[in-house]
N, CA, C and O atoms as a GROMACS GRO file, in nm:
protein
  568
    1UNK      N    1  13.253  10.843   7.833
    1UNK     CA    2  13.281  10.954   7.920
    1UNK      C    3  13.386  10.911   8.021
    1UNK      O    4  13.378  10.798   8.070
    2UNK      N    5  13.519  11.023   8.068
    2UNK     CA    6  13.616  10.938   8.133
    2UNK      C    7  13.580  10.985   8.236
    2UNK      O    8  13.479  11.052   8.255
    3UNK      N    9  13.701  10.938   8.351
    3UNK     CA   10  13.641  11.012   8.470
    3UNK      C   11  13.676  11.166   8.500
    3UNK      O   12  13.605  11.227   8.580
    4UNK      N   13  13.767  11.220   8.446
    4UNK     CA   14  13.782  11.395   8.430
    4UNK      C   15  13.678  11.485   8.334
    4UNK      O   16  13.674  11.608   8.325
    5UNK      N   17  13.579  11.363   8.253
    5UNK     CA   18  13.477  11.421   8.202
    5UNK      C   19  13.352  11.490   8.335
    5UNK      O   20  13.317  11.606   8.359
    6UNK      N   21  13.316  11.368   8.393
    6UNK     CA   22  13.240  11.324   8.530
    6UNK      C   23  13.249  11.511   8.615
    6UNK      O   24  13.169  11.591   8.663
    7UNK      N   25  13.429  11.504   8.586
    7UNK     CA   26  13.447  11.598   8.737
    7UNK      C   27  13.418  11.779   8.694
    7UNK      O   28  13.412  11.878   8.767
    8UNK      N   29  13.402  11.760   8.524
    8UNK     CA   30  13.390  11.877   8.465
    8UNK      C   31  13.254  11.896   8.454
    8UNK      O   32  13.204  12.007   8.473
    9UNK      N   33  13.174  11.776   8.419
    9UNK     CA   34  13.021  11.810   8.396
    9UNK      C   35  12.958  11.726   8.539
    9UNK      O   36  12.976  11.604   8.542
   10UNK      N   37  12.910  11.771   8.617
   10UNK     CA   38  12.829  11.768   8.769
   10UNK      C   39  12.687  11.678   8.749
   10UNK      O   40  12.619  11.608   8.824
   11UNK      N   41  12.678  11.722   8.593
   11UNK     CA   42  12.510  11.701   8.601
   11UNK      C   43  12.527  11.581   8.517
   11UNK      O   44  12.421  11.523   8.491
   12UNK      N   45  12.674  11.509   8.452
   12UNK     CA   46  12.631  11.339   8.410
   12UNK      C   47  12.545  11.268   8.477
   12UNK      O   48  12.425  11.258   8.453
   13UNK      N   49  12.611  11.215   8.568
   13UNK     CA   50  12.565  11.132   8.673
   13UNK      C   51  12.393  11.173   8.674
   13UNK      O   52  12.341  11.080   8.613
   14UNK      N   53  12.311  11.248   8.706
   14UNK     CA   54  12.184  11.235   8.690
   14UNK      C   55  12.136  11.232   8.552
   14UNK      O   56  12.039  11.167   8.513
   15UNK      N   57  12.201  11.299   8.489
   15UNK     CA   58  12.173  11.267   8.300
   15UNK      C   59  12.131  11.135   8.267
   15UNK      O   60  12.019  11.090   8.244
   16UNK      N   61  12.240  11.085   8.268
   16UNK     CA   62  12.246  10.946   8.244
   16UNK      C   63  12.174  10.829   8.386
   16UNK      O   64  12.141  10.710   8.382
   17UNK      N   65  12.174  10.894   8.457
   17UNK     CA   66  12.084  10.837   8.587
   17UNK      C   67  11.898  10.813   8.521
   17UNK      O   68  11.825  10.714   8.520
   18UNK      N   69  11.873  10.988   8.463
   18UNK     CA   70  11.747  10.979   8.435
   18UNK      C   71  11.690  10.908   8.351
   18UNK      O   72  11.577  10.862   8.365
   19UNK      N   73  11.790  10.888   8.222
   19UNK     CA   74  11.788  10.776   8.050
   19UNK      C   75  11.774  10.646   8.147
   19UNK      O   76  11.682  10.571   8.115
   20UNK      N   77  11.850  10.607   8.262
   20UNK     CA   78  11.816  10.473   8.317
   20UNK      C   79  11.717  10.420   8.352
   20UNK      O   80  11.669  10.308   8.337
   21UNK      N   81  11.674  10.553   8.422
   21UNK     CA   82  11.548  10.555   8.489
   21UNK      C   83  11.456  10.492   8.403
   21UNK      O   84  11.409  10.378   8.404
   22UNK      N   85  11.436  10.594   8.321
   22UNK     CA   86  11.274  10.587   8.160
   22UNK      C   87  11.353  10.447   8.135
   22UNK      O   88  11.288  10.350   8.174
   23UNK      N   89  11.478  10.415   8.078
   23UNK     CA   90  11.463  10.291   8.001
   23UNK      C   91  11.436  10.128   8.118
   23UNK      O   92  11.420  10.011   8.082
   24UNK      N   93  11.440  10.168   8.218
   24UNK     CA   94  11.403  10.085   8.322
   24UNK      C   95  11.283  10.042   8.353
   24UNK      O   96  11.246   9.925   8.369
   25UNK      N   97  11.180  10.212   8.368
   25UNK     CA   98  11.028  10.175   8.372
   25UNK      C   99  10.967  10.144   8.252
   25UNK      O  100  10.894  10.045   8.258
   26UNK      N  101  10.977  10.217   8.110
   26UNK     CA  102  10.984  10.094   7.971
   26UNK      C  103  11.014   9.969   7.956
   26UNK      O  104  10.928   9.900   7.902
   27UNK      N  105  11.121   9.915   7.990
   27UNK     CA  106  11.147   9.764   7.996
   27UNK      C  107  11.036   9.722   8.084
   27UNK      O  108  10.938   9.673   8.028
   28UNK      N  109  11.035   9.731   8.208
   28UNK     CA  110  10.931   9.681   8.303
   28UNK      C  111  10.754   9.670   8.283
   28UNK      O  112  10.676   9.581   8.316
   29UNK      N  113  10.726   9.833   8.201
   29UNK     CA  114  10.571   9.858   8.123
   29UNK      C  115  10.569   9.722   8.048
   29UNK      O  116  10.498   9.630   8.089
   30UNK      N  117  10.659   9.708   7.921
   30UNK     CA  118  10.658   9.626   7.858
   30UNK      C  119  10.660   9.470   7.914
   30UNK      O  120  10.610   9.379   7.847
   31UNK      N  121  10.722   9.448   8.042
   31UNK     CA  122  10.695   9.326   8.043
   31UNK      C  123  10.600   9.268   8.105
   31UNK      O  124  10.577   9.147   8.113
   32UNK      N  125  10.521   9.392   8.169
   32UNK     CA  126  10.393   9.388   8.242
   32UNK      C  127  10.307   9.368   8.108
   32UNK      O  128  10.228   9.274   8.115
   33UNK      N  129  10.307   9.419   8.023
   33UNK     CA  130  10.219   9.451   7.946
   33UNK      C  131  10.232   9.252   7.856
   33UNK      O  132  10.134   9.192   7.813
   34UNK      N  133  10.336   9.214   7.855
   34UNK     CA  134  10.392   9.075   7.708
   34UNK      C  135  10.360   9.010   7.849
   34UNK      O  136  10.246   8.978   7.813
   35UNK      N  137  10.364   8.969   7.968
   35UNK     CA  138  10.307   8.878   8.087
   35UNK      C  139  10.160   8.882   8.141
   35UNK      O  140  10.083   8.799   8.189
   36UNK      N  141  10.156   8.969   8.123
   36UNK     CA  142  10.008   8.982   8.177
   36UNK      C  143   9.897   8.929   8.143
   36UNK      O  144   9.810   8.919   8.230
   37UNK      N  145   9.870   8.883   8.008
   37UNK     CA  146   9.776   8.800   7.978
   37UNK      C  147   9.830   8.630   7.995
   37UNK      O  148   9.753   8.534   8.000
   38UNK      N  149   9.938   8.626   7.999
   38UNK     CA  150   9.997   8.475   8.048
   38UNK      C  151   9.990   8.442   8.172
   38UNK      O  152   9.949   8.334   8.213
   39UNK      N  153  10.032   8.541   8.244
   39UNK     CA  154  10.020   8.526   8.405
   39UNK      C  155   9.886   8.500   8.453
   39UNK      O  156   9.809   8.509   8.357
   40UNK      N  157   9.812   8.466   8.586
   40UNK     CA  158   9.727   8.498   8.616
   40UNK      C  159   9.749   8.601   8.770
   40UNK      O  160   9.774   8.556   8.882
   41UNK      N  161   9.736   8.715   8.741
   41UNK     CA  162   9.706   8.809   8.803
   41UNK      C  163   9.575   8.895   8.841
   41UNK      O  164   9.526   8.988   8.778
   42UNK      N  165   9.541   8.846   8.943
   42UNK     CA  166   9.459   8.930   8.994
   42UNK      C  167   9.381   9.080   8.968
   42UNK      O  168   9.447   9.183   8.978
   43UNK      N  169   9.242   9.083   8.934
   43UNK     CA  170   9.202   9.222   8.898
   43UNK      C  171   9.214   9.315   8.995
   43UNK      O  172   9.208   9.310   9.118
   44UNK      N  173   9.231   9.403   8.913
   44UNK     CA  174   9.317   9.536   9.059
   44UNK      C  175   9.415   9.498   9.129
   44UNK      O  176   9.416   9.533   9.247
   45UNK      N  177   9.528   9.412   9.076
   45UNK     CA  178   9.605   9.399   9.204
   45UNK      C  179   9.717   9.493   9.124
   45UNK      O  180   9.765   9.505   9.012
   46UNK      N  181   9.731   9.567   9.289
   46UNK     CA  182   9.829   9.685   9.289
   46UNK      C  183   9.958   9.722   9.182
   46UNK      O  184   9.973   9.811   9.098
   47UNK      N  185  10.013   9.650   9.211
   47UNK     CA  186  10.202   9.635   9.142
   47UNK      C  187  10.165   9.666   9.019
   47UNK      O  188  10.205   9.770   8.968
   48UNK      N  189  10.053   9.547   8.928
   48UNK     CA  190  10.099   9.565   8.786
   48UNK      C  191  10.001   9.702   8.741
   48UNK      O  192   9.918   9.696   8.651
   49UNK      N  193  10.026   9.807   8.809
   49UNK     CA  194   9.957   9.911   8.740
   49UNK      C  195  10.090   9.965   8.721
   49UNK      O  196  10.199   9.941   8.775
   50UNK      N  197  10.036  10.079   8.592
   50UNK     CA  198  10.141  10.164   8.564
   50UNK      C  199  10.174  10.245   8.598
   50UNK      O  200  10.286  10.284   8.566
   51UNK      N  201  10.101  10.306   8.673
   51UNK     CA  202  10.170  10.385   8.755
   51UNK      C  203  10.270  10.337   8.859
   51UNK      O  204  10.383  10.385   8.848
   52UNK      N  205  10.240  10.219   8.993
   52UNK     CA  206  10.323  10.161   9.034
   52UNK      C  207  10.474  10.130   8.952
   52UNK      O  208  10.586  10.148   8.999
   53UNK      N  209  10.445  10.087   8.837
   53UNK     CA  210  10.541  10.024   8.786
   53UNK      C  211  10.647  10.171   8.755
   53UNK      O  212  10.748  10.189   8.822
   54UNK      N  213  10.615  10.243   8.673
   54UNK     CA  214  10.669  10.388   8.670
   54UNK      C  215  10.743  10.395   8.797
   54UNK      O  216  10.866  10.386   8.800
   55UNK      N  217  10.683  10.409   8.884
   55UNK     CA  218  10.693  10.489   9.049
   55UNK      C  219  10.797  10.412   9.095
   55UNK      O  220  10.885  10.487   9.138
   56UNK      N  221  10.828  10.290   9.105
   56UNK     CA  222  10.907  10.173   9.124
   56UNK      C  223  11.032  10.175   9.089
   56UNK      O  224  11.143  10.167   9.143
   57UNK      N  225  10.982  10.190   8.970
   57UNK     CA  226  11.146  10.195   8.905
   57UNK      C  227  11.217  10.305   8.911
   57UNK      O  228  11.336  10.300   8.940
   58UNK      N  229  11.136  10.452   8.877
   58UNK     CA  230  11.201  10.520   8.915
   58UNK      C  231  11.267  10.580   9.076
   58UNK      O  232  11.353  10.668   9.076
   59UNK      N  233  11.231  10.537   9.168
   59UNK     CA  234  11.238  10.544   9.337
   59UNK      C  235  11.372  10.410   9.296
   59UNK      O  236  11.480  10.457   9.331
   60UNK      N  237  11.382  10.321   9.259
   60UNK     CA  238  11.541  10.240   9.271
   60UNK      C  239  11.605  10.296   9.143
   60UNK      O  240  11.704  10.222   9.146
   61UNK      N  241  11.620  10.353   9.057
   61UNK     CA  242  11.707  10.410   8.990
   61UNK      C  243  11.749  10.569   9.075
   61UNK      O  244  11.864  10.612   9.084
   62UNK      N  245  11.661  10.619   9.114
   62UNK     CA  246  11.704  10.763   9.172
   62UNK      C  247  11.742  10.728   9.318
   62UNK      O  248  11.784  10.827   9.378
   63UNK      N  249  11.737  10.602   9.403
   63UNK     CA  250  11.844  10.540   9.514
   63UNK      C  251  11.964  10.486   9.472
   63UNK      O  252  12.070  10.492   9.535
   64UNK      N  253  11.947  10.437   9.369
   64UNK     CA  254  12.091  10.420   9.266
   64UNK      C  255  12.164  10.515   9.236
   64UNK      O  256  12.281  10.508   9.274
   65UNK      N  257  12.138  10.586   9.190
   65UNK     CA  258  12.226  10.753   9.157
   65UNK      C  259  12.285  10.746   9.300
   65UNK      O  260  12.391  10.690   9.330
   66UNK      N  261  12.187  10.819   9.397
   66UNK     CA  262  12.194  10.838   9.518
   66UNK      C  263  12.365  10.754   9.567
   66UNK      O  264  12.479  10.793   9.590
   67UNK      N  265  12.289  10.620   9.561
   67UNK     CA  266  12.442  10.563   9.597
   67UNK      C  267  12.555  10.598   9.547
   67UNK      O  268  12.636  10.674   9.599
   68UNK      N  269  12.572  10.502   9.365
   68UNK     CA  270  12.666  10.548   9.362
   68UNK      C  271  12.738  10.693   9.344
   68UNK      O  272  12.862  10.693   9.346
   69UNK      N  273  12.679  10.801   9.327
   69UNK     CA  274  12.675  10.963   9.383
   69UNK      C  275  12.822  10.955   9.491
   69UNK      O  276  12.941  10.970   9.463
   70UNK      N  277  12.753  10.923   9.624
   70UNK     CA  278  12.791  10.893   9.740
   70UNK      C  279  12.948  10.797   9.727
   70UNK      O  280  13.028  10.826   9.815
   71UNK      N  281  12.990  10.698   9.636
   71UNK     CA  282  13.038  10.590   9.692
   71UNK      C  283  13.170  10.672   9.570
   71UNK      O  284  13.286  10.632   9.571
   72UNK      N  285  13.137  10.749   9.506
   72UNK     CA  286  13.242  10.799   9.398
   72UNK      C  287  13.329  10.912   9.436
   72UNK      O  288  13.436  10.943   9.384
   73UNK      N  289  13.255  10.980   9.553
   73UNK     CA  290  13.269  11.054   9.634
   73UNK      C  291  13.408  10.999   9.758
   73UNK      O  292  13.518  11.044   9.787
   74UNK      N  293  13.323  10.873   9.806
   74UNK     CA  294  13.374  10.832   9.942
   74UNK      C  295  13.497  10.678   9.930
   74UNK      O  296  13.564  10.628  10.021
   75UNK      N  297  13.491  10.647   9.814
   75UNK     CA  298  13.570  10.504   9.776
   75UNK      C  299  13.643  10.512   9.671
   75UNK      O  300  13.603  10.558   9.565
   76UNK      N  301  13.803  10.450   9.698
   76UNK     CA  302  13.852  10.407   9.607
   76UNK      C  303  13.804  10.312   9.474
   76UNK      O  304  13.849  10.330   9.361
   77UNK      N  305  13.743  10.249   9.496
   77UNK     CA  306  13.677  10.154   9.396
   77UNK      C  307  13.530  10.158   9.388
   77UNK      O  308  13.476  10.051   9.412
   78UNK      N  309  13.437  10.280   9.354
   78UNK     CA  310  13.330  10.257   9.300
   78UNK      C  311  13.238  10.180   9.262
   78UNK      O  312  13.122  10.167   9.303
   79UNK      N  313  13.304  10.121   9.169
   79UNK     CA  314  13.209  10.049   9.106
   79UNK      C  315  13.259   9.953   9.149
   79UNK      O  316  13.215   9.875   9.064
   80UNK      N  317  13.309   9.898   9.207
   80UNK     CA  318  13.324   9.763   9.292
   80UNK      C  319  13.200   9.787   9.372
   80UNK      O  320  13.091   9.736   9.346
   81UNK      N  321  13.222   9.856   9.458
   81UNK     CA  322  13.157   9.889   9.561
   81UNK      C  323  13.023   9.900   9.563
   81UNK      O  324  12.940   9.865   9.647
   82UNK      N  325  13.009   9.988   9.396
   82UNK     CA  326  12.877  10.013   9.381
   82UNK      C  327  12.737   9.821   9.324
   82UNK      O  328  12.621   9.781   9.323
   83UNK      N  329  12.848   9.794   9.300
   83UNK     CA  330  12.786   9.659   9.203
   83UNK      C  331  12.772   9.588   9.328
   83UNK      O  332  12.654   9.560   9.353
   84UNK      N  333  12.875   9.542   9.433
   84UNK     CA  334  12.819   9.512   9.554
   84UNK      C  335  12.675   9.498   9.633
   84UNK      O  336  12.598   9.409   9.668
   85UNK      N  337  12.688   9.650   9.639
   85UNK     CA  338  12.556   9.732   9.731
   85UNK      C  339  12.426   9.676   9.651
   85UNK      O  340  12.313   9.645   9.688
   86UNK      N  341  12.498   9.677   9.515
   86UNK     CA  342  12.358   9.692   9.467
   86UNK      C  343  12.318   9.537   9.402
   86UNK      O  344  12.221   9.516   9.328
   87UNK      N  345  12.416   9.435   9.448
   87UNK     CA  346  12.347   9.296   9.433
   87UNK      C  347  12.279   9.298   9.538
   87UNK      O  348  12.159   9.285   9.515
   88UNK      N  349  12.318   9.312   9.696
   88UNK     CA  350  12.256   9.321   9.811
   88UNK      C  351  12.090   9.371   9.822
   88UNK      O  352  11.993   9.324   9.882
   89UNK      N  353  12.110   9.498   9.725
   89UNK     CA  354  11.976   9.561   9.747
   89UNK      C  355  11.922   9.494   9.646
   89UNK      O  356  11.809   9.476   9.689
   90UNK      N  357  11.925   9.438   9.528
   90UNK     CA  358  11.817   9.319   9.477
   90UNK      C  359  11.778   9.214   9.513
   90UNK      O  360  11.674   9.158   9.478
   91UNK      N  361  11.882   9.165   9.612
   91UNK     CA  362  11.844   9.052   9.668
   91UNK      C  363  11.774   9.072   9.770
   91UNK      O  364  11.701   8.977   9.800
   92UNK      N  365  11.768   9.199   9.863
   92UNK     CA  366  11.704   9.246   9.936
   92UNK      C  367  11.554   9.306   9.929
   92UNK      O  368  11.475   9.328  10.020
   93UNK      N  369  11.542   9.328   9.773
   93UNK     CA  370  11.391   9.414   9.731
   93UNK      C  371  11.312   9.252   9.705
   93UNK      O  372  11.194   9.245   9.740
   94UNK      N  373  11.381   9.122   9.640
   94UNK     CA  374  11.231   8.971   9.651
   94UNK      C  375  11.200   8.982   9.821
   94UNK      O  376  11.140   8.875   9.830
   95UNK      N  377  11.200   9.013   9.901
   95UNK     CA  378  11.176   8.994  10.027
   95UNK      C  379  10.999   9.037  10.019
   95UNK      O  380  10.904   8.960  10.030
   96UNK      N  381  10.998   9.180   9.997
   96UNK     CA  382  10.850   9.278   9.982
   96UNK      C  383  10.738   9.152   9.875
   96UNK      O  384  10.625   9.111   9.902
   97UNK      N  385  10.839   9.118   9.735
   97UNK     CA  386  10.786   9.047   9.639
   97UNK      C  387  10.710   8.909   9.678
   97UNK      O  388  10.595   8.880   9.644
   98UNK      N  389  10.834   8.796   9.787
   98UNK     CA  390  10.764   8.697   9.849
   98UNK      C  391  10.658   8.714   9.948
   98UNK      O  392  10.581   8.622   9.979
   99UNK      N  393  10.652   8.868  10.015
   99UNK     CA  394  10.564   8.841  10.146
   99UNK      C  395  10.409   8.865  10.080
   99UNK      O  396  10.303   8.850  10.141
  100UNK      N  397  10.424   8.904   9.951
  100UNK     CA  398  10.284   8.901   9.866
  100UNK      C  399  10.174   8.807   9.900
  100UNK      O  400  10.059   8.833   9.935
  101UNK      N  401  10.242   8.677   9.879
  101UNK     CA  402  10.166   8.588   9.906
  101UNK      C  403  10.148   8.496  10.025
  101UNK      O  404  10.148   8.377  10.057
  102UNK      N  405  10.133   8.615  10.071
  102UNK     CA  406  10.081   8.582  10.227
  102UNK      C  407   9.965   8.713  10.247
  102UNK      O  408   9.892   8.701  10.346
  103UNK      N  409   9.943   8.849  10.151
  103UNK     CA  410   9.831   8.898  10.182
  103UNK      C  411   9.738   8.809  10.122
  103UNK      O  412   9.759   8.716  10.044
  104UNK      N  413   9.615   8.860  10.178
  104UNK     CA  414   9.478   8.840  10.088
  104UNK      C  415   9.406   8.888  10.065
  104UNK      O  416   9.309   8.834  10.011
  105UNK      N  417   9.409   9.030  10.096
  105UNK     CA  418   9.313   9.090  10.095
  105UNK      C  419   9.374   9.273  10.030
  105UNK      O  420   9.494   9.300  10.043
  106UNK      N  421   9.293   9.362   9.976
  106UNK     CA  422   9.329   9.481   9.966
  106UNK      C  423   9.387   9.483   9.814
  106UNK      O  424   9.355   9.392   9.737
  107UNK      N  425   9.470   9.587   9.773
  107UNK     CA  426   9.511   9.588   9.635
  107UNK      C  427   9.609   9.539   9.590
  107UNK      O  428   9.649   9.537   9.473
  108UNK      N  429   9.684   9.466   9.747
  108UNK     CA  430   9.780   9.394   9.734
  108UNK      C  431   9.752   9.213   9.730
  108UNK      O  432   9.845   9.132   9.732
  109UNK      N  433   9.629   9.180   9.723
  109UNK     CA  434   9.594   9.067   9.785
  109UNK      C  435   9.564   9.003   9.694
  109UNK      O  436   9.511   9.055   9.596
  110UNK      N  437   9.594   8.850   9.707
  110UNK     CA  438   9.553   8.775   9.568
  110UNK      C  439   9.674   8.729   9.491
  110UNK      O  440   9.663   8.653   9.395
  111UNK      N  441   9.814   8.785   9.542
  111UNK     CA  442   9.893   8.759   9.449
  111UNK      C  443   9.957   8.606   9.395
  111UNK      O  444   9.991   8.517   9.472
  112UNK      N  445   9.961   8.603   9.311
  112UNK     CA  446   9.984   8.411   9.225
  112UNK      C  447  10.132   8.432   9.244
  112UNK      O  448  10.200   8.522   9.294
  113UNK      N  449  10.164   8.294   9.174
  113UNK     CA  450  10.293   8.280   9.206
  113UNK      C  451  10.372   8.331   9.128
  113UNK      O  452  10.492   8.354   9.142
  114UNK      N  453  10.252   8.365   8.977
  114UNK     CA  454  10.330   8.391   8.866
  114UNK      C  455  10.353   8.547   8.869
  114UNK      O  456  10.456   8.611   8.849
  115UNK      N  457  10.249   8.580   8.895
  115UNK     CA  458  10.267   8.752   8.954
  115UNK      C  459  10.342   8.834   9.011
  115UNK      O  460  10.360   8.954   8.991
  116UNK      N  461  10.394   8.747   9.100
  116UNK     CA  462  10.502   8.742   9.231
  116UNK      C  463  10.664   8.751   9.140
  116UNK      O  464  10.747   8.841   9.151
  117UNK      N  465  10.670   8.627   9.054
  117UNK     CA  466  10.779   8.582   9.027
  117UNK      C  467  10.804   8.715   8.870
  117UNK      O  468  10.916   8.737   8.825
  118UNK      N  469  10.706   8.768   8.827
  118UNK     CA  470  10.707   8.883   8.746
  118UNK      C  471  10.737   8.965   8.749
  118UNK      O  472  10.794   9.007   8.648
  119UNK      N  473  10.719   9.076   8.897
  119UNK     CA  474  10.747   9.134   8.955
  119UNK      C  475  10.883   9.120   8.999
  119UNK      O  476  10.954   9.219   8.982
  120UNK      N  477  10.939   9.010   9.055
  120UNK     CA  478  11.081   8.992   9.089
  120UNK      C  479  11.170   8.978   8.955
  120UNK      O  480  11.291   8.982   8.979
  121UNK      N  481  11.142   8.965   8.845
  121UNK     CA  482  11.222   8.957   8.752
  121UNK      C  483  11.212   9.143   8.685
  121UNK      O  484  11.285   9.174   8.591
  122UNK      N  485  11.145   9.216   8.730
  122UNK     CA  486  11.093   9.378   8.679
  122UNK      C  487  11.241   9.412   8.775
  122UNK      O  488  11.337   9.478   8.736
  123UNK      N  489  11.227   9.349   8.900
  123UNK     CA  490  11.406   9.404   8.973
  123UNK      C  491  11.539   9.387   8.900
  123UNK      O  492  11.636   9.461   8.879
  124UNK      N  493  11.490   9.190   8.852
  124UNK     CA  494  11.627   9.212   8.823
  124UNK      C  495  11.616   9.271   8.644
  124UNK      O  496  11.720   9.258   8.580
  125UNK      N  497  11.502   9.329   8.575
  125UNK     CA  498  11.569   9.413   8.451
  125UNK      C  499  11.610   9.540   8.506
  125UNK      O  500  11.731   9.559   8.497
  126UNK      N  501  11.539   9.638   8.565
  126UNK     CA  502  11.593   9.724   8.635
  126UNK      C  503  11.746   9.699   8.664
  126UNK      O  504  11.816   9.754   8.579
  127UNK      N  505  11.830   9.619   8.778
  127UNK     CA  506  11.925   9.562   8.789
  127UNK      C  507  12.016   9.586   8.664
  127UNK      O  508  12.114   9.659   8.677
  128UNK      N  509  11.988   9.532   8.552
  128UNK     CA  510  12.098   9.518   8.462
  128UNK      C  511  12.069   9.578   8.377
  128UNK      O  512  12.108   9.542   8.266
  129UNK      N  513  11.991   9.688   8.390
  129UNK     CA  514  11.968   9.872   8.330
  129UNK      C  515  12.044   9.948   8.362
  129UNK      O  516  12.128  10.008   8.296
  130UNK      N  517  12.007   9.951   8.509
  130UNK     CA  518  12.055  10.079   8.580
  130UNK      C  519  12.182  10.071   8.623
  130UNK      O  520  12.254  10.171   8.616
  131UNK      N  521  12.224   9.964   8.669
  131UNK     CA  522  12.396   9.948   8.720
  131UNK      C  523  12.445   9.981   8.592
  131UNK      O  524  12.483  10.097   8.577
  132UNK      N  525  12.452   9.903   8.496
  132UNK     CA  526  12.564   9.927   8.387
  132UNK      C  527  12.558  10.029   8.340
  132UNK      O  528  12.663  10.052   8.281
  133UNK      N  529  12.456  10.145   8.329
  133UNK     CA  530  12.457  10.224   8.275
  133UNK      C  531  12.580  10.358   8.393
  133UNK      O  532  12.673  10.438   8.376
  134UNK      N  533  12.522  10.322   8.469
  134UNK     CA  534  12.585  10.420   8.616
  134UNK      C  535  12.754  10.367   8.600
  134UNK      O  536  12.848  10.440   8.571
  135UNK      N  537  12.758  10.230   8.627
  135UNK     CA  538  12.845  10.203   8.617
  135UNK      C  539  12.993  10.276   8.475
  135UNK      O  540  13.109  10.318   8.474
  136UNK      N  541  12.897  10.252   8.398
  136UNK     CA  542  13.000  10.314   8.246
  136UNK      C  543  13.000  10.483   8.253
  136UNK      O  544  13.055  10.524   8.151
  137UNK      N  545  12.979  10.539   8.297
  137UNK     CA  546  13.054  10.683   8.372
  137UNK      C  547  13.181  10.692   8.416
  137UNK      O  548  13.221  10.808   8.425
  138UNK      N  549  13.272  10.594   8.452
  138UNK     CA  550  13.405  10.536   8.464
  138UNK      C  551  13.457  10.448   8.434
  138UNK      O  552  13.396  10.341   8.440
  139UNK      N  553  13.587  10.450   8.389
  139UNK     CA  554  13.631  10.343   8.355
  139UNK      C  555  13.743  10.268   8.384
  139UNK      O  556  13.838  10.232   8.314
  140UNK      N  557  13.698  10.243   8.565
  140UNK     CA  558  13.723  10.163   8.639
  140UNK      C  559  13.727  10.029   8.624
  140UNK      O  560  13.620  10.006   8.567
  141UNK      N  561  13.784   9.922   8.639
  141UNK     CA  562  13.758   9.778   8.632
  141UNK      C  563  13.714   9.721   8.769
  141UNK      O  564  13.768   9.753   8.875
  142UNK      N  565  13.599   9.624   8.756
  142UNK     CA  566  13.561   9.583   8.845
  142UNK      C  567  13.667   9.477   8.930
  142UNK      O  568  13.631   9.425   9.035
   0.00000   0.00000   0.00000
């Protein structure tokens, strides 16, 4: 799709936003699902439910749109811009992931290291879902 495709059809950008989305919280189900008996994770602990996991991914793929939405709008270079923002905000989402293990208590509490480090790798598949896909809506060079 070029970019005079983009300016004719309004509704790409969430089209292909939403395919990111599902193939984001799929990748992630799945790796909850192939880790989870390897890991030791905690019964009932929060994150690796599926619903969380769903909810997760889709809330940073639909802030993703959001952005780059915004940055295609407001910047010469997009997807520069956008790949930027959005190393920042992965490197910014292990923050929530490390302070895990420091609860102990509640549905968040209990979390291992391996649990922790599971969860931070669910960002970065998300990560290299959702950018490239957003990203290839133009065909801009980084």
């Amino acid at each position: 799709m070029t970019e005079s495709d983009i300016s004719r059809e309004p509704w790409a950008l969430w089209k292909i936003g939403i395919v990111a989305a599902v193939v984001s919280a799929l990748a992630n189900l799945v790796l909850m699902l192939v880790t989870r008996s390897s890991v030791a994770v905690p019964e009932g602990f929060g994150p690796f439910g599926v619903i969380p996991i769903i909810l997760w991914s889709f809330i940073g793929a639909f802030g993703a749109i959001g952005v780059y939405a915004l940055l295609r709008k407001m910047s010469k270079s997009p997807n520069r811009n956008f790949t930027i923002a959005a190393v920042i905000v992965l490197l910014l989402s292990f923050i929530p992931d490390l302070a895990l293990a420091y609860v102990s208590e509640g549905p968040l509490g209990g979390a291992t290291t391996g649990a922790i480090i599971v969860l931070m790798f669910m960002h970065v598949i998300s990560f290299f879902i959702v950018v490239p896909m957003l990203r290839s809506l133009a065909n801009e060079s980084v």
